[in-house]
C-alpha positions as CSV (number, residue, x, y, z in Angstrom):
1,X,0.0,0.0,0.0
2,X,1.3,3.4,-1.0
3,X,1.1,5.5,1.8
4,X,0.9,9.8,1.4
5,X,4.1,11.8,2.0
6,X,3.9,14.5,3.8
7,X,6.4,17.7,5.3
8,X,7.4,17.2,8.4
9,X,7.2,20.3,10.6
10,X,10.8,19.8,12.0
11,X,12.7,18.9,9.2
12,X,10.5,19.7,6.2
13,X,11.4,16.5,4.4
14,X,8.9,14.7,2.7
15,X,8.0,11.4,4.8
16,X,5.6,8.5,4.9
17,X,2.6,9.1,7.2
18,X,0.1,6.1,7.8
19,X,-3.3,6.3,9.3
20,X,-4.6,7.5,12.7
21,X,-7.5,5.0,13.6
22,X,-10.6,7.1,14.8
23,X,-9.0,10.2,13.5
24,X,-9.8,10.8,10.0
25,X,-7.8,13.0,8.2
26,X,-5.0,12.4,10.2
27,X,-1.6,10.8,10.2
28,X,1.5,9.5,12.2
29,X,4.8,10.4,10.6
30,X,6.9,7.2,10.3
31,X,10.2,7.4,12.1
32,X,12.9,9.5,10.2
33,X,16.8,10.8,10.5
34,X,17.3,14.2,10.7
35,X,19.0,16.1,7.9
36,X,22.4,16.7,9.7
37,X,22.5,13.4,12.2
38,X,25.5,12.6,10.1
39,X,27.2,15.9,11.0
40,X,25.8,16.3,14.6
41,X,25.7,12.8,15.5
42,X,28.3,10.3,13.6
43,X,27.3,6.9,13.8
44,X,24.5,7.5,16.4
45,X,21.2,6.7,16.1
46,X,18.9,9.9,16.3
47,X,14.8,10.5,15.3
48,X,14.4,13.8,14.0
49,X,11.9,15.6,16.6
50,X,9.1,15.4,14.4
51,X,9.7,11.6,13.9
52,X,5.8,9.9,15.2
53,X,3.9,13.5,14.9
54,X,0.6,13.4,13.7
55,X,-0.4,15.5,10.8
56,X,-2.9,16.4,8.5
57,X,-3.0,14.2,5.7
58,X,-3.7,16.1,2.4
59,X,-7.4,15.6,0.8
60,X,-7.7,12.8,-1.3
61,X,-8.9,13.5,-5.1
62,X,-11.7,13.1,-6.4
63,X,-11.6,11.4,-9.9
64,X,-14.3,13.1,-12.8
65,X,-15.7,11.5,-15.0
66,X,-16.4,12.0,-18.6
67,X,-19.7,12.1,-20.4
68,X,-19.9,9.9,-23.8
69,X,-20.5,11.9,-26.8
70,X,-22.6,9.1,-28.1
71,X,-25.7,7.6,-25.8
72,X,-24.4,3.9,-24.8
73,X,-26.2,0.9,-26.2
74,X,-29.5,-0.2,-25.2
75,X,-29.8,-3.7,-22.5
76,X,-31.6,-6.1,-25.1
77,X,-35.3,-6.3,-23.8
78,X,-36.8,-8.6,-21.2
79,X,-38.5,-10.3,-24.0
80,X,-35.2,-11.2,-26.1
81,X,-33.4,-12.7,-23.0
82,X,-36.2,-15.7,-22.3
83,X,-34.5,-18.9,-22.9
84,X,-36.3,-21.6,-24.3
85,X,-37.7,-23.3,-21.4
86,X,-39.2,-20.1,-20.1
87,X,-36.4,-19.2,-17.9
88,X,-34.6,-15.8,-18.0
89,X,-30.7,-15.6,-19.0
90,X,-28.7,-14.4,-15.9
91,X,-26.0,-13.2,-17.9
């Protein structure tokens, strides 16, 4: 599942954020390095500050639709789809 990236307020990197259950709308940022950990840090393991925040997740689009130009074919009528036995076609 592709989850939404999103800025994180600390380190305004684009990161993963998954779902908050019972809170629509919002998401947990998954846990990230910050920018300069190398520089600050070495070898050290360090979350950025804003690593397990919850954020707004942006609004999901809504897809539209085309019209046809042309009006779709007509379903056959009940009368053509009686088999003969009496029975009507299921598909």
């Amino acid at each position: 599942m592709k989850m939404p990236r999103v800025e994180c307020p600390e380190c305004e990197r684009r990161i993963a954020a998954g779902m908050v259950a019972g809170r629509p709308g919002k998401g947990r940022l998954w846990r990230h390095d910050p920018t300069e950990r190398s520089e600050l840090f070495g070898d050290a393991l360090v979350s950025c500050t804003g690593s397990l925040g919850i954020v707004d997740l942006p609004a999901p689009v809504q897809l539209e639709f085309e019209e046809p130009d042309e009006p779709a074919e007509q379903e056959p009528a009940a009368e053509a789809l009686v088999g003969p036995l009496g029975t009507l076609a299921m598909f």
